[in-house]
SEPA-757409 format. One record per residue (C-alpha): residue number from 1; residue in one letter; x negated, y negated, z. Coordinates in pm, whole numbers, plus 50000, padded with zeros to 5 digits. Each point is the difference from the previous one (the first is absolute). Example, Ala and Ser with C-alpha at 12.3 -4.5 7.8 and 13.67 -1.06 7.14 Angstrom:
     k   r       X       Y       Z
     1   A   48770   50450   50780
     2   S   49863   49656   49934
END
This chain:
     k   r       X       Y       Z
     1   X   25119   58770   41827
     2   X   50066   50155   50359
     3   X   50364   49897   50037
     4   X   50035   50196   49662
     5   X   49862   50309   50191
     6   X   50218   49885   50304
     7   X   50288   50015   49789
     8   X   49906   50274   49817
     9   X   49971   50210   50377
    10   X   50324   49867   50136
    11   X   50162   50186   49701
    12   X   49874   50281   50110
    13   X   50009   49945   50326
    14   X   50339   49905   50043
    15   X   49858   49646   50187
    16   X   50216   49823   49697
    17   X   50326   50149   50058
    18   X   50267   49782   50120
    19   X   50161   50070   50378
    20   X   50354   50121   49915
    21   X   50338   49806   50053
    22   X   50056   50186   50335
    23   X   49663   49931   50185
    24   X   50031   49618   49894
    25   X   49989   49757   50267
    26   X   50274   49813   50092
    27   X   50073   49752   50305
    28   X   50296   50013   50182
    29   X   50199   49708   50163
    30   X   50156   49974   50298
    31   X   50379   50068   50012
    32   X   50269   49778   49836
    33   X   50360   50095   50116
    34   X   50271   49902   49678
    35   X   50316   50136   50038
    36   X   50029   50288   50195
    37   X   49628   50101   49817
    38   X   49656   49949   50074
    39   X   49783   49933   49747
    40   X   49617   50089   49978
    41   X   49793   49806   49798
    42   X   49727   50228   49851
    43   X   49798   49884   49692
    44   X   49752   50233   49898
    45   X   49650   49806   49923
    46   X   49865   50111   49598
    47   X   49708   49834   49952
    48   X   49976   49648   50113
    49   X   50424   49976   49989
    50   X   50257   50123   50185
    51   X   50301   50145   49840
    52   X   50329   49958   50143
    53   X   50130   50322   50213
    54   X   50191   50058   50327
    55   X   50258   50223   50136
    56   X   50392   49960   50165
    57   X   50079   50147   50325
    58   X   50349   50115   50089
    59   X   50115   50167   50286
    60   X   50310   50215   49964
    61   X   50119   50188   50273
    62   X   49675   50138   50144
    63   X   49808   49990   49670
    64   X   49778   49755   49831
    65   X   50088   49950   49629
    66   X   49653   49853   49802
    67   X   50018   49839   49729
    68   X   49682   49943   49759
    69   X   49926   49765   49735
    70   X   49761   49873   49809
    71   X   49971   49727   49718
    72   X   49727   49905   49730
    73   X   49986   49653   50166
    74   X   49661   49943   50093
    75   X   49881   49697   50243
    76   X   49621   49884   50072
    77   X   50088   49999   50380
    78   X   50130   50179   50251
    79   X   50252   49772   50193
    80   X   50143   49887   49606
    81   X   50081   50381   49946
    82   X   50127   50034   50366
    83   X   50240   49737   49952
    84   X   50105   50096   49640
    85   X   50029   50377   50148
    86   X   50270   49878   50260
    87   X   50191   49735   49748
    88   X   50006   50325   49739
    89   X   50141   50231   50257
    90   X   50236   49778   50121
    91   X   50145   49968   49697
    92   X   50007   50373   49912
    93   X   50197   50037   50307
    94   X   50239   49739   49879
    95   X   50037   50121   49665
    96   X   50037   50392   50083
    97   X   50232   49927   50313
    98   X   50071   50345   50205
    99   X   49922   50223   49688
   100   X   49663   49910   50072
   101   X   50067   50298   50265
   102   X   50283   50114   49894
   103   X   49859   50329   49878
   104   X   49870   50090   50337
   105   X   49634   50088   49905
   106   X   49701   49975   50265
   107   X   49794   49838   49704
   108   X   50019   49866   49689
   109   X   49842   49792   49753
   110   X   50222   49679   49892
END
């Protein structure tokens, strides 16, 4: 009977509301140099899961070019995801070449 009251206050509350994408965790990796890029593993934690996300690095010139991703794959721990992160950016860097950058953008979602 009292976790239907509990649940009944965190409606009103706003205790039940779900943290949005933005302020969700995520752990990030050390470094990983591929190919004139460094790639940062970053999955965000949901729940008991981690769900694969990092970013490219570029530099160009004096700028840094960032590249973000993220992926539905979800892994149960951390150093899974990490390495799944890297392996996944690696091969977006292989498969986009120099257009990756091509367009010259600070940051971009891929």
């Amino acid at each position: 009977m009292a976790s239907i009251f509990s649940s009944i206050f965190s409606m009103f509350s706003g205790g039940g509301a779900k943290q949005p994408s933005a302020a969700r965790s995520a752990v990030v990796s050390d470094p990983q140099p591929y190919a004139d890029c460094t790639i940062y593993a970053a999955p965000q934690k949901e729940g008991g899961q981690y769900r694969l996300a990092g970013r490219i690095e570029k530099i160009v010139g004096d700028e840094v070019l960032v590249r973000n991703f993220i992926r539905a794959d979800m892994f149960s721990s951390t150093d899974d995801a990490i390495e799944c992160t890297v392996r996944k950016a690696q091969q977006i860097i292989d498969q986009n070449g120099p257009s990756l950058f091509s367009d010259g953008a600070k940051i971009r979602q891929v």
